[in-house]
C-alpha positions, 0 to 999 in steps of 0.5 A, a space after each residue: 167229531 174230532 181231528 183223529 175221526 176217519 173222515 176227510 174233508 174232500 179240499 186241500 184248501 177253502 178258496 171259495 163256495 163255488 167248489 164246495 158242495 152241498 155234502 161240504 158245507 153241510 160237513 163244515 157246519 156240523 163240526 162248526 156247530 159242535 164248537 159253537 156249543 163248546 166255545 159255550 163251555 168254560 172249558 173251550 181250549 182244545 189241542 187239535 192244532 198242537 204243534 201246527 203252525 197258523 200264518 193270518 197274512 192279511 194285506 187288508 185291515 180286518 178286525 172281525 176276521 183276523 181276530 176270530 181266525 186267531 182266536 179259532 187257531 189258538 183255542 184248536 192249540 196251534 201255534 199262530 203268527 198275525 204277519 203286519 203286512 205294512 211293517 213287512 217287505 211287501 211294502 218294500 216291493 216283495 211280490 206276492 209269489 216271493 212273500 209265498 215262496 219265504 212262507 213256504 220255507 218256514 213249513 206253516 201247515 194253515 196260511 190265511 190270506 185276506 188281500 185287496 185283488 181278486 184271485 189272490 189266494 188262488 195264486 198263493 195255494 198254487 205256489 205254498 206247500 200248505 193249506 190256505 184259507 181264504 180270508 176273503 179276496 178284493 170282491 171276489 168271495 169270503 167263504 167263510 163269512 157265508 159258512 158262519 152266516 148259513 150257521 147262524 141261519 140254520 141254528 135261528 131258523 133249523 134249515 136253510 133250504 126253502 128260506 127266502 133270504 134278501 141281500 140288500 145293498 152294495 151287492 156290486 163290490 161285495 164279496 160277502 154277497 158273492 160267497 152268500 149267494 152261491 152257498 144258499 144256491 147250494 143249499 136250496 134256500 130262494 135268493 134275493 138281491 135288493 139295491 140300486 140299480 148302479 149297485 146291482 152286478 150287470 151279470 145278475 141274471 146269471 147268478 140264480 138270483 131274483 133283483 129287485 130296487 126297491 126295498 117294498 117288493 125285495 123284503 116282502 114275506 122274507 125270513 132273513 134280511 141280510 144287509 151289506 155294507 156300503 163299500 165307498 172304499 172300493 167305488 171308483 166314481 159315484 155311485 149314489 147320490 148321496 149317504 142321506 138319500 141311500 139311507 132313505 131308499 135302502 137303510 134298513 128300519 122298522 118301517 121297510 122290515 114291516 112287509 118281511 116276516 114277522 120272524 124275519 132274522 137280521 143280518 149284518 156282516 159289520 162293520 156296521 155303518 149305523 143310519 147309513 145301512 141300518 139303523 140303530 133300533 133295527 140293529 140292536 132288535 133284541 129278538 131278531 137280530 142276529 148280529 152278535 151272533 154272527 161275530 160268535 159264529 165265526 169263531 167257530 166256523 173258522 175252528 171247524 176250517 182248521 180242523 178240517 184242512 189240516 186233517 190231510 185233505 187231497 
């Protein structure tokens, strides 16, 4: 599949799973599975993107995400800007809709926009002539960390519908969860989210999801354990005792994985806070962690959303 084949992606932008359907993501990871295996090649260099330009705006620090959007947009040929919003005139009190309307002068074709509120991308796809990627949004979603966590499943596993997959943690204020949750709705997999109760969203009945708190009974028969980050910076208040009690009841070690299945597949976003959220044994399980391989995998899922969104969607 490549950016001259007939078929169209069905979005002008990726702002969120929730508008995607099964016929999309299945879509997104096929041409992503394609660049997994050549980003493999020594050859890994494409010129798709020859001539286009790529913007990564992002207002929240990233290491992960930034850098794989602008290793996806160079190895596709394009040409990408990383704007440093702490050295631009954000900080001098632009808006965001003035910072959309100067990009939208200079004609980019992909803008990427990770920013601390909720919404965020969804005004700048309004107000920009281009494609926008959402690069993930206060604790909204970051679609494109579910599509390059069902492609590490689907390639570990073969299918993501059936599976019963635990998201364990802060599932309140993360994004990650949010975007993980619809998409394996989507995609027919049995959901679950483990963690204390003052991190479980109070709207948790709605999202098609089974809520459990104790690790024992959430884990239990499940074939992907996917752990979250403890989001300190985003609590406004006390949320947990303490980081040694938290590890206790909810950080992932061998002993707590023993009641999934013995091929229970390991996730992790990252930043990993080891002893806190995971140990370090149960991290760098050299059989089933899948650690690592999510970091590649977004290098390639992210290819697979600028090649599509610059194919001239609707």
């Amino acid at each position: 599949m490549t950016n001259t084949d007939p078929i169209r992606f069905a979005h002008r932008h990726l702002l969120d799973i929730a508008r995607l359907n099964a016929s999309d993501i299945t879509q997104i990871l096929s041409l992503a599975e394609h660049y997994a295996e050549l980003s493999r090649t020594p050859d890994k260099n494409r010129d798709l993107l020859r001539g286009k330009t790529q913007i990564n705006l992002f207002f929240e620090n990233s290491t992960r995400t930034r850098t794989s959007f602008e290793l996806a947009g160079k190895r596709l040929g394009a040409d990408v800007i990383n704007m440093s919003v702490d050295s631009s005139s954000v900080k001098k009190g632009e808006t965001l809709i003035d910072t959309a309307m100067t990009l939208n002068a200079m004609h980019p074709d992909v803008l990427v926009i990770r920013h601390g509120d909720s919404g965020a991308p969804h005004l700048l796809a309004q107000k920009v002539d281009c494609a926008v990627i959402n690069g993930g949004d206060g604790s909204h979603e970051h679609p494109t960390q579910a599509l390059l966590d069902a492609l590490t499943i689907k390639r570990r596993k073969g299918r993501l519908e059936g599976l019963t997959v635990a998201i364990c943690g802060d599932i309140q204020h993360s994004r990650v969860a949010r975007s993980n949750i619809a998409l394996l709705n989507i995609m027919g997999a049995r959901v679950r989210i483990v963690g204390p109760t003052t991190l479980i969203p109070s709207n948790a009945a709605k999202m098609g999801v089974e809520v459990y708190n104790k690790m024992s009974e959430g884990l239990k028969d499940a074939d992907i354990v996917m752990m979250l980050r403890l989001q300190t910076e985003r609590m406004q208040g006390s949320f947990v005792p303490s980081i040694r009690e938290y590890f206790h009841f909810f950080g992932l070690n061998a002993e707590k994985l023993s009641v999934a299945k013995p091929d229970a597949l390991i996730m992790h976003p990252g930043p990993m806070n080891r002893g806190v959220e995971i140990d370090s044994e149960t991290a760098d399980d050299l059989n089933n962690s899948a650690i690592s391989e999510q970091v590649e995998m977004g290098v390639a899922v992210r290819m697979a959303c600028l090649d599509l969104l610059t194919r001239g969607g609707k």
